[in-house]
N, C-alpha and C positions, 0 to 999 in steps of 0.2 A: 679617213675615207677620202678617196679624190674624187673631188663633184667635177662632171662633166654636162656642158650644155645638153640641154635634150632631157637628162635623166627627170626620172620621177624622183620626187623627195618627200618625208614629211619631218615636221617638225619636231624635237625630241623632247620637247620642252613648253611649257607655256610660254608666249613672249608679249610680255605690252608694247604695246604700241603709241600709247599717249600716256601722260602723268594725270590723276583724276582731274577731270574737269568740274568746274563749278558756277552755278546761274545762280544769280543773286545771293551769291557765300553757300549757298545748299550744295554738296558736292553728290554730282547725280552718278559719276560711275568710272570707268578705266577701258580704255578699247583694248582687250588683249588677242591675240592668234592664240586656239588652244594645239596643245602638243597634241600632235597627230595629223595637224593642218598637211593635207598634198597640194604638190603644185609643181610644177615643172620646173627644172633651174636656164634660164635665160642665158645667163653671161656670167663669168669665170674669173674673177683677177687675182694674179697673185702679187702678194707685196712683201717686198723685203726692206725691211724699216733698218738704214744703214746709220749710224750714230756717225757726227763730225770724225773723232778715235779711228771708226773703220775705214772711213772715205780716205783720211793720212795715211793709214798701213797700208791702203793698198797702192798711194800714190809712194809712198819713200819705198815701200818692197819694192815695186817696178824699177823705180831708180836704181834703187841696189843693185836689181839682178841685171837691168838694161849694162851700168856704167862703172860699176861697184870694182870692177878688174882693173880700170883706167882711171879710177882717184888715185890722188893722193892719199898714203895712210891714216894720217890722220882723219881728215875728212871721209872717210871709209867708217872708221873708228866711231865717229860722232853718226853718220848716219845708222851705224850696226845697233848703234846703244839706243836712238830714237824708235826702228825698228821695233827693237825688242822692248822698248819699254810700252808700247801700243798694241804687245802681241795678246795678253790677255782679254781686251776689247774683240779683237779680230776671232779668238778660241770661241770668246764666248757668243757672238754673230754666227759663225759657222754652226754651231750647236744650235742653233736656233730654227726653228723648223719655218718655213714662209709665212706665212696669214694670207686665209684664202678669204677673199669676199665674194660674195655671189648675189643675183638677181635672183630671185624669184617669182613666176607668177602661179600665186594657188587656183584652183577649182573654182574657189569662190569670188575670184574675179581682181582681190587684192594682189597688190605688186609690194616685196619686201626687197629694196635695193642697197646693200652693202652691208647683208647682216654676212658674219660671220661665220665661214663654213661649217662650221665644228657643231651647228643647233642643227644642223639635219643631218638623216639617215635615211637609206635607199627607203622608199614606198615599195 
């Protein structure tokens, strides 16, 4: 689903919010949001998490295709094989779908800032 600012959401899911807390060793309990929490999504970011692998293919491609006709063959030859040998990294980035994080403010007055878009569903 693609969250857009504005929309209404709820949660799909239970989510904690703290690890149990404890007063003098006694552990009194867990803050969680229950699924079905609404609340409006605030803000939107998408993230494309690029591994070192990806950042080279796509600087030695460039190279390639920018200069790749005005090398030398050899040096052609060495950057084709560097290329390709960083191409599986590059397959497997593009297959990868972005990670969306989002703001939340629910109803109940709580702000949930950079949960993962994927625990809400239109309200």
């Amino acid at each position: 689903m693609a969250l857009e600012a504005g929309q209404r959401v709820m949660l799909a899911a239970d989510t904690p919010l703290t690890e149990s807390a404890e007063v003098s060793g006694v552990v009194v309990g867990v803050l969680s949001l229950a699924a079905g929490t609404a609340g409006t999504v605030e803000q939107v970011v998408g993230h494309q998490d690029e591994s070192d692998d990806v950042r080279e293919y796509e600087r030695l491609k460039s190279l390639l295709d920018a200069f790749g006709g005005e090398m030398p063959t050899e040096s052609r030859k060495q950057l084709e094989e560097k290329v390709a040998a960083l191409e599986p990294a590059w397959t497997a980035f593009q297959e990868r779908a972005p990670r969306v994080s989002v703001r939340v403010r629910f109803d109940n007055g709580f702000i949930l800032d950079g949960a993962d878009g994927d625990v809400f569903v239109p309200a």
